[in-house]
C-alpha positions in Angstrom: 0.0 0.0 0.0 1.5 3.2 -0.8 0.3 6.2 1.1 0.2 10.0 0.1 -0.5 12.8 2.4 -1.3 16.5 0.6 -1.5 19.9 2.6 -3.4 22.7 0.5 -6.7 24.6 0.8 -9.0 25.6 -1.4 -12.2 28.5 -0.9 -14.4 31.2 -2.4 -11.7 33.9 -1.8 -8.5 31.1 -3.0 -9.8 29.5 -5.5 -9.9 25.7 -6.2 -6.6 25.6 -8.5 -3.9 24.6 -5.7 -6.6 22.0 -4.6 -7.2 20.9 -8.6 -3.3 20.2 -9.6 -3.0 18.6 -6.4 -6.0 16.3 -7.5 -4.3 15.5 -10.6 -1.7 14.4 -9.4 -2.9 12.1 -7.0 -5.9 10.8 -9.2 -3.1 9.7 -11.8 -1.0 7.6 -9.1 -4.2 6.2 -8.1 -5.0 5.1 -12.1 -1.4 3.6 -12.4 -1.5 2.1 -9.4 -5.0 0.0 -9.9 -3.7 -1.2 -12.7 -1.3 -2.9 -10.1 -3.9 -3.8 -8.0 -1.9 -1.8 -5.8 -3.7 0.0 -3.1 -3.6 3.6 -3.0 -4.1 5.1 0.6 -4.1 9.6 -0.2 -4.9 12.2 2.3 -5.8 15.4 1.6 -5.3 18.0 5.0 -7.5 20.9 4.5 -8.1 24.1 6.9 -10.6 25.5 4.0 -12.7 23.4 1.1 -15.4 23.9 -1.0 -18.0 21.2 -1.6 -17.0 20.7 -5.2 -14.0 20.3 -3.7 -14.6 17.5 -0.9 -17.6 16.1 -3.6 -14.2 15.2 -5.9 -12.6 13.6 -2.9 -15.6 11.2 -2.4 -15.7 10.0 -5.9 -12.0 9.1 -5.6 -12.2 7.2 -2.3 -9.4 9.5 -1.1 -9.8 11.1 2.8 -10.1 14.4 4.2 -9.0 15.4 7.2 -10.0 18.8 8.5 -7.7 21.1 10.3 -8.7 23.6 12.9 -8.9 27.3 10.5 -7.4 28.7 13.7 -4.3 27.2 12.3 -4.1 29.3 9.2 -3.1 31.9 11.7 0.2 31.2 11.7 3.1 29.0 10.3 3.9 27.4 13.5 0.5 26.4 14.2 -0.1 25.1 10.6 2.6 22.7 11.2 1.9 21.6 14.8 -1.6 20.8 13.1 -0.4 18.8 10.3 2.4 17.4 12.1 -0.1 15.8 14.4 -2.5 14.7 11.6 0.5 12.8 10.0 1.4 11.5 13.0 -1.9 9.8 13.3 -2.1 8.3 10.0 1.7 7.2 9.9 4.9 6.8 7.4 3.8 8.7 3.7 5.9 7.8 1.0 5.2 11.3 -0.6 3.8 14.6 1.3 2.6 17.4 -1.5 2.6 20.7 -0.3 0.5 23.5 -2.4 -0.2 26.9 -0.7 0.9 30.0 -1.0 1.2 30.8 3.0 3.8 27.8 3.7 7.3 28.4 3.6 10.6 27.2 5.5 9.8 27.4 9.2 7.0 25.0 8.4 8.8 22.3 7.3 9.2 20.9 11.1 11.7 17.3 11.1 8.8 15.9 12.8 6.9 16.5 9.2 9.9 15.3 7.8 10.1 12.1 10.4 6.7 11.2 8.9 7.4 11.8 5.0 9.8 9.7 3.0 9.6 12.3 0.0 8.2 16.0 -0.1 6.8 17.7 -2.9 6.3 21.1 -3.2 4.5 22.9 -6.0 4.9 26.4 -6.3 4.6 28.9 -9.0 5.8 32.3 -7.2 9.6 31.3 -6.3 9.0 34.2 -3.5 9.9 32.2 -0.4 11.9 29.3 1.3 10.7 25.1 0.6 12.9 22.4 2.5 12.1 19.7 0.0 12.9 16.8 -2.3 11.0 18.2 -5.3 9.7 21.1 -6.4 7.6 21.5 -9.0 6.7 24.8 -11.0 4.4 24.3 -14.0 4.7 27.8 -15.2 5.4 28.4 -19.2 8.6 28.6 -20.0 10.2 28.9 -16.3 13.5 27.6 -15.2 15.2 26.4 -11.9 16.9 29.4 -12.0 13.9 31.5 -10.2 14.7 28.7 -7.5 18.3 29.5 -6.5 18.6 29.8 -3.1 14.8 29.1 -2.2 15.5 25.1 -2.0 17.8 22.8 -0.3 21.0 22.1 -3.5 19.9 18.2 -3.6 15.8 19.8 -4.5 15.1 18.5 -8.1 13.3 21.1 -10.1 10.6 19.9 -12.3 9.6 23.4 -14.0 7.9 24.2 -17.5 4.9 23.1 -19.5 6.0 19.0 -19.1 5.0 19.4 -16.1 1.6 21.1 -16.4 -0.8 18.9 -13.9 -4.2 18.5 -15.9 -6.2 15.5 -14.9 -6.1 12.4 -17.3 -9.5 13.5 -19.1 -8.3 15.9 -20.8 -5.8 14.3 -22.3 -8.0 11.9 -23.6 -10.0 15.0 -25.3 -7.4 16.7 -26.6 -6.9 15.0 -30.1 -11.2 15.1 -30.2 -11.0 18.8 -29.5 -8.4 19.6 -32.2 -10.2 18.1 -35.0 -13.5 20.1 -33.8 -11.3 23.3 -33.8 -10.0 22.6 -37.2 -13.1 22.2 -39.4 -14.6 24.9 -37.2 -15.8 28.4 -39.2 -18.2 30.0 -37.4 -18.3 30.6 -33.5 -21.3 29.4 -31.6 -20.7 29.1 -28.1 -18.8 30.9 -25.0 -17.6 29.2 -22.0 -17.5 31.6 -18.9 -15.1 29.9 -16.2 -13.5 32.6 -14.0 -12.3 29.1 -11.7 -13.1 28.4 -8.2 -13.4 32.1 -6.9 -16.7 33.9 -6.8 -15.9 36.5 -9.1 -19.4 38.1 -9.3 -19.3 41.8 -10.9 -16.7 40.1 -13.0 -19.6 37.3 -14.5 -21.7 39.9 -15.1 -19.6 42.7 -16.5 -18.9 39.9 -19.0 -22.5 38.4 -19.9 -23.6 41.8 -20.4 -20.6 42.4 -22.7 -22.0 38.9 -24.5 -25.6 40.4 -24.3 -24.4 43.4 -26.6 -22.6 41.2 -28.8 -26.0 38.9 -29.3 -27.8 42.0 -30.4 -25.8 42.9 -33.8 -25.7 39.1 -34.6 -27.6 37.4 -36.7 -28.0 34.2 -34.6 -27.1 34.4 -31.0 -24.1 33.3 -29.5 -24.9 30.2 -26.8 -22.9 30.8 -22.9 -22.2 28.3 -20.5 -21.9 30.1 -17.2 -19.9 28.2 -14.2 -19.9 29.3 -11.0 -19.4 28.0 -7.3 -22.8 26.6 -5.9 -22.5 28.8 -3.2 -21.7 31.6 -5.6 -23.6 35.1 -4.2 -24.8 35.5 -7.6 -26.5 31.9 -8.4 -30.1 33.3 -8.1 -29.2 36.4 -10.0 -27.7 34.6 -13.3 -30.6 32.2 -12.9 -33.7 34.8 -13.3 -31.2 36.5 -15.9 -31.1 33.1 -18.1 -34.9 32.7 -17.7 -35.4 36.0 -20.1 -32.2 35.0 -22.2 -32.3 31.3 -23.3 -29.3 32.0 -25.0 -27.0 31.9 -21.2 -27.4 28.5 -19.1 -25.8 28.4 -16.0 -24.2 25.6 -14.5 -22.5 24.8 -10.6 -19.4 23.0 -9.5 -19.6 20.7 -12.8 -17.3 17.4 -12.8 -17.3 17.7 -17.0 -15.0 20.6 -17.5 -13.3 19.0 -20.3 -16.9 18.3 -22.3 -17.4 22.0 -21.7 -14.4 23.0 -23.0 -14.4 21.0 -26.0 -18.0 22.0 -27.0 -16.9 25.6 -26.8 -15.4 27.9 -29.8 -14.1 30.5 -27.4 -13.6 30.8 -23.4 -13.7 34.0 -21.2 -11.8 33.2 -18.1 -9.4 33.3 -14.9 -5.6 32.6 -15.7 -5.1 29.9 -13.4 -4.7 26.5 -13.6 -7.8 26.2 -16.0 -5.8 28.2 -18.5 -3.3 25.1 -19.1 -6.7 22.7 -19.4 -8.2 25.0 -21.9 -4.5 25.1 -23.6 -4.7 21.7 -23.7 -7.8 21.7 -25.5 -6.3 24.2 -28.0 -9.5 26.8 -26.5 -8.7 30.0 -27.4 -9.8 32.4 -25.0 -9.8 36.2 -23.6 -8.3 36.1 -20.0 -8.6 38.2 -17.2 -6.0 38.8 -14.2 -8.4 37.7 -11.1 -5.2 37.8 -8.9 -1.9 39.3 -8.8 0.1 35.6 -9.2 -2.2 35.2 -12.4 0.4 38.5 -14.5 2.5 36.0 -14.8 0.9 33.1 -16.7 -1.3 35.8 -18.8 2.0 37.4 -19.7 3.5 34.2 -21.0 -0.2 33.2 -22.9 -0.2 36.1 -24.3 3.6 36.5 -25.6 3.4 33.2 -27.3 -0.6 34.3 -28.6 -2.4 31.2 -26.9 -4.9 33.7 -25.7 -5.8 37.8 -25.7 -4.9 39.3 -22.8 -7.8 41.5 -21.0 -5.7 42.4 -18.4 -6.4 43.4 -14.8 -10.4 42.7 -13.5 -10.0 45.9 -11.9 -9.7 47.5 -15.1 -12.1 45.4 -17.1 -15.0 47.3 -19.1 -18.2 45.9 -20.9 -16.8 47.4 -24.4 -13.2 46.4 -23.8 -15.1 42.3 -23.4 -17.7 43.3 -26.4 -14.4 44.5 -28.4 -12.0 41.5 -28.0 -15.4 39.0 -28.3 -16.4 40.8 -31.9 -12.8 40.6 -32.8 -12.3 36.8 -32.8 -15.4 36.0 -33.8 -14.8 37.9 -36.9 -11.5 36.7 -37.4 -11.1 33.0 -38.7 -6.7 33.8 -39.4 -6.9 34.9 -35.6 -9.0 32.0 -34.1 -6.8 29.2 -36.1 -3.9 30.2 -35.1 -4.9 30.6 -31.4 -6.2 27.2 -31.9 -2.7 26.1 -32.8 -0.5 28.5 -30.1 -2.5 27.4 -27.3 -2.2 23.8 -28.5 1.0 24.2 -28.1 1.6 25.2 -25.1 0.3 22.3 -23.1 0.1 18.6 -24.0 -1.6 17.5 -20.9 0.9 15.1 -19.8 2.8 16.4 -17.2 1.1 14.3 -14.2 2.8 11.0 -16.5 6.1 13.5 -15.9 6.1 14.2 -12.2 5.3 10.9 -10.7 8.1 9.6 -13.2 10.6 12.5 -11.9 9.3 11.8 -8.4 10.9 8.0 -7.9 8.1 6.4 -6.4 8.8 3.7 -8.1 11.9 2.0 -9.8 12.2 -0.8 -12.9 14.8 -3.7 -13.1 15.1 -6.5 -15.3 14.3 -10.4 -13.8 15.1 -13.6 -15.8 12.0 -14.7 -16.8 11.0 -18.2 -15.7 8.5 -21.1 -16.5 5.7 -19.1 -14.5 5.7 -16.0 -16.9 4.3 -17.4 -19.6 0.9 -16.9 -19.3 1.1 -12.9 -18.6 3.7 -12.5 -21.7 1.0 -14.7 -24.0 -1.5 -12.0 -22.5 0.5 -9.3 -23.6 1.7 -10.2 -27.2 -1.9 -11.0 -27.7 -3.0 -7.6 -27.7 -3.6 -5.9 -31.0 -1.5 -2.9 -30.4 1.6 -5.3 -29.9 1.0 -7.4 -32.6 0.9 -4.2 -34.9 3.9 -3.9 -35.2 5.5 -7.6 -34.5 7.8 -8.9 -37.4 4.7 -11.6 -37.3 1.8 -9.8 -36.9 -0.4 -12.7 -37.5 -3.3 -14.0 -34.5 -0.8 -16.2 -32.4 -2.2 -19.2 -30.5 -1.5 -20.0 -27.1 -0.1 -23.3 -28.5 2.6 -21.4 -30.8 3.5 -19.2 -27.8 3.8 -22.1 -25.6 6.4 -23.8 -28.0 8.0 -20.2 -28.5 8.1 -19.4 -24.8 10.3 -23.0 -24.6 12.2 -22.4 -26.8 13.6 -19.0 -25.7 14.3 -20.3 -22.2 16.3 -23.7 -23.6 18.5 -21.5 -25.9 21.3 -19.8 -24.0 22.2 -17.4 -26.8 18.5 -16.0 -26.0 18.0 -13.7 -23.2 14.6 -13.0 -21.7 13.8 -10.7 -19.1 10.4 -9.3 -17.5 10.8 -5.7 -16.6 9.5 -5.3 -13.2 8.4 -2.2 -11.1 9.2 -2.0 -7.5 7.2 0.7 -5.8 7.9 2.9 -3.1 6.1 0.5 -0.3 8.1 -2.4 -2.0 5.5 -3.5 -3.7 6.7 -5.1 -7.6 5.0 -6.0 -10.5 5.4 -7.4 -14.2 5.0 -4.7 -16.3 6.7 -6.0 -19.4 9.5 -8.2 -21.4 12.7 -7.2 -22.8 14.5 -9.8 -25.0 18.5 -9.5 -26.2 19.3 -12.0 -28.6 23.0 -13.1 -29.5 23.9 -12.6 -33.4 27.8 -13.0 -33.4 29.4 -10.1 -31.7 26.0 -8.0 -31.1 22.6 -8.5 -29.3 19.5 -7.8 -30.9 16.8 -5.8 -28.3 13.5 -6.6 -28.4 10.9 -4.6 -25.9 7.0 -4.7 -25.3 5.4 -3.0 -22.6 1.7 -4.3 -20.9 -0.4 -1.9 -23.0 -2.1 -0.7 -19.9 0.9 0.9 -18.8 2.1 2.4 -21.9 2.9 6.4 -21.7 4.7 6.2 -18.6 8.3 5.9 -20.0 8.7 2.2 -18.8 10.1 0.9 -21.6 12.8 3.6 -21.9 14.2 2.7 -18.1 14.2 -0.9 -19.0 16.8 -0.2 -21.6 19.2 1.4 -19.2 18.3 -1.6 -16.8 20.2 -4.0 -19.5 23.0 -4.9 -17.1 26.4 -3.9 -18.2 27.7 -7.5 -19.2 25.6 -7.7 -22.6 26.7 -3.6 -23.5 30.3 -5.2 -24.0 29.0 -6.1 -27.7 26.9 -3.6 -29.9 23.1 -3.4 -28.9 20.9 -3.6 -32.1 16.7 -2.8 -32.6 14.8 -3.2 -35.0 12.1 -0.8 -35.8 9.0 -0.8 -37.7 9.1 2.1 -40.1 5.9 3.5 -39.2 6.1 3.0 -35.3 7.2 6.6 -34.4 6.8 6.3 -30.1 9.8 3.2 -30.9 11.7 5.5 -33.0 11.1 8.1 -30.6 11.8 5.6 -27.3 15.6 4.3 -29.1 16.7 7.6 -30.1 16.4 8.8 -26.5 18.2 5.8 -24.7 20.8 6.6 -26.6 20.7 4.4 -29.8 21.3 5.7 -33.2 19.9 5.3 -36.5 21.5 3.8 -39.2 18.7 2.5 -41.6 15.0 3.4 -41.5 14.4 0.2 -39.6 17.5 -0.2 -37.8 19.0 1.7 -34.4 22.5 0.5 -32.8 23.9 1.4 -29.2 27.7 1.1 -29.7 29.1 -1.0 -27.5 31.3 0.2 -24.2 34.2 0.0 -23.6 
């Protein structure tokens, strides 16, 4: 069983973002681990929550355990609190830390006692962290921002690969690009302005829609979401009663639907604006909070998005102006499709737990008791693909196979296992080095359920150092680009369209 702890709040004044990439990230060690059937044990320590908030925890099975809000009063009695709460639920493999109000004095070595790893994700490098990791998913930053703010052994995971958007949108990314694409007229407007109740700021901007609607010929459809408890709810609901053109919608669990039906978004510059990036939604963003200039400055440099600029400043006609403008405007709309697109590929989470060495992969002989899961695996059709025989193999011909390989002694066959952090280990694939005079041929499949986490590319520098005293040869399919992709990274060269070699060493 591995066990997680996470300290961060989330609330109407806050926001739900910290609380979100936190989520993320735990939701996708949770994924990878069932596929285990490895238990997942995660604890989120809250002083503030929202409902949508503690609604997600529920449908995850993960706990919340509340602190005191007396103990937002100072850092000393933050960490007393959560010192105690780890205390009672005992050793964590990984502790994430997201707010804004913790810094060094926090970091008791009691909370260290308790924590075999700690994460911190930050995005303001303003203040001390004593930790392992920390993690900065800001556009284009560098550890640099960090000098001197973590301890010299900290590992820096920084930049847009390691932007933390839940697994869903991933899985509508290439869906939303090819709506994008064939898209030529804008229909619909999705209003997020995140987990703060940003209520003169929702309806400075549906009026600024309302305008719009009136020179147009048919109206343009808006999805309003805002926090259930939002002051405003009853307002925007008699409002979309006389104007079936606005629906309004609370603490939804669909984001990514939403933002792939949209054409345009109007939002915060949170962490929503890496999801709608992801999504390739091009959208006008406001500056809710000062630690938002930041990420609308990088947006906007790179034209993912058009910068509205402080709320403080915002105006009906500036909304009306920038709305009219991209709606009028396929060149502009395309190639915010495209910029923002670029920006984010929605698999950072896959990044961080990889960076964060909850887990490690070695290489076993494979024995007599194997066969059955490696028949399971070849089976599948994604492996057979690209096989040298790509033909329907029969558990009969792998049986004969499988006898073979382990009789010959110039055939080497390994199952790549993954040890986790609680000691855990399971089969997650097969690597095969075959003897052809003074070079080994490499042959790798990965259990498609785990594919996309980079296993097969630390089995290869698992090979253990006795075969690298001859040449190392693969053999690639011409057409199967992530192989390509995985050799040229370990280190192998290309030398024919089909072929890759890792010179021997010396």
């Amino acid at each position: 069983m591995l066990k997680v702890a996470v300290r961060t709040d989330a609330s109407s004044t806050i926001g739900a973002g910290h609380f979100m990439r936190c989520l993320a990230l735990v939701e996708e060690l949770s994924l990878q681990l069932s596929e285990q059937n490895i238990k997942l044990t995660a604890t989120f320590i809250s002083a503030q929550t929202t409902p949508f908030c503690e609604s997600e925890l529920l449908r995850n099975e993960f706990n919340l355990v509340r602190m005191p809000s007396s103990s937002l009063s100072t850092l000393e009695q933050d960490a007393t609190s959560t010192q105690k709460v780890i205390a009672q639920l005992g050793q964590q493999h990984l502790l994430i830390v997201d707010s804004y109000a913790i810094q060094t004095p926090w970091y008791h070595e009691e909370i260290k006692a308790y924590c075999e790893r700690i994460l911190v994700i930050d995005d303001l490098a303003n203040r001390t962290h004593r930790c392992d990791f920390l993690l900065d998913q800001t556009l284009d930053t560098d550890g640099e921002r960090y000098t001197g703010l973590v301890p010299e052994d900290c590992r820096l995971l920084t930049g847009k690969s390691y932007m933390l958007l839940r697994h869903d949108f991933v899985k509508w990314r290439e869906k939303a690009m090819l709506r994008r694409k064939s898209m030529t007229t804008v229909k619909e407007i999705l209003i997020n302005m995140g987990g703060s109740d940003a209520v003169e700021i929702n309806k400075l901007v549906v009026e600024a829609v309302r305008q719009v609607n009136l020179f147009l010929e048919s109206s343009l459809k808006v999805t309003l979401v805002i926090p259930s408890k939002s002051k405003s709810l009853s307002y925007f609901q008699s409002i979309s009663t006389n104007c079936p053109w606005l629906k309004v919608l609370t603490d939804v669990n669909n984001m990514n639907e939403l933002m792939y039906q949209a054409d345009i978004a109007i939002g915060a510059s949170g962490s929503s604006a890496w999801e709608r990036c992801c999504l390739g939604l091009p959208t006008l963003a406001v500056e809710l909070a000062d630690n938002q200039a930041l990420v609308l400055d990088k947006l906007s440099s790179k034209g993912a998005i058009i910068n509205l600029g402080k709320s403080s400043q915002l105006t009906v006609n500036k909304v009306k102006d920038a709305i009219s403008n991209l709606i009028d405007s396929q060149t502009l709309y395309h190639s915010m499709v495209q910029k923002a697109a670029a920006c984010c590929d929605g698999r950072g989470v896959k990044r961080a737990l990889k960076a964060l060495n909850l887990s490690n992969v070695y290489l076993r002989a494979a024995t007599e008791q194997d066969k059955q899961t490696l028949f399971h695996w070849q089976s599948q059709k994604i492996v057979r693909k690209y096989s040298r025989t790509n033909h329907e193999i029969s558990y009969e011909e792998h049986c004969q196979w499988y006898e073979q390989i382990l009789k010959d002694p110039s055939r080497h066959l390994f199952i790549i296992t993954e040890r986790w952090a609680d000691q855990s280990e399971v089969a997650v694939g097969m690597l095969r080095l075959d003897q052809h005079d003074k070079s080994y041929e490499v042959s790798i499949l990965i259990d498609p359920k785990q594919h996309g986490r980079g296993l097969a590319e630390l089995a290869l520098y698992a090979i253990p150092d006795k075969f690298k005293s001859l040449t190392i040869t693969a053999t690639v399919h011409p057409d199967n680009l992530p192989s390509q992709a995985l050799f040229s990274k370990a280190g192998f060269q290309r030398v024919a369209d089909d072929l890759f070699i890792l010179n021997q060493v010396n």
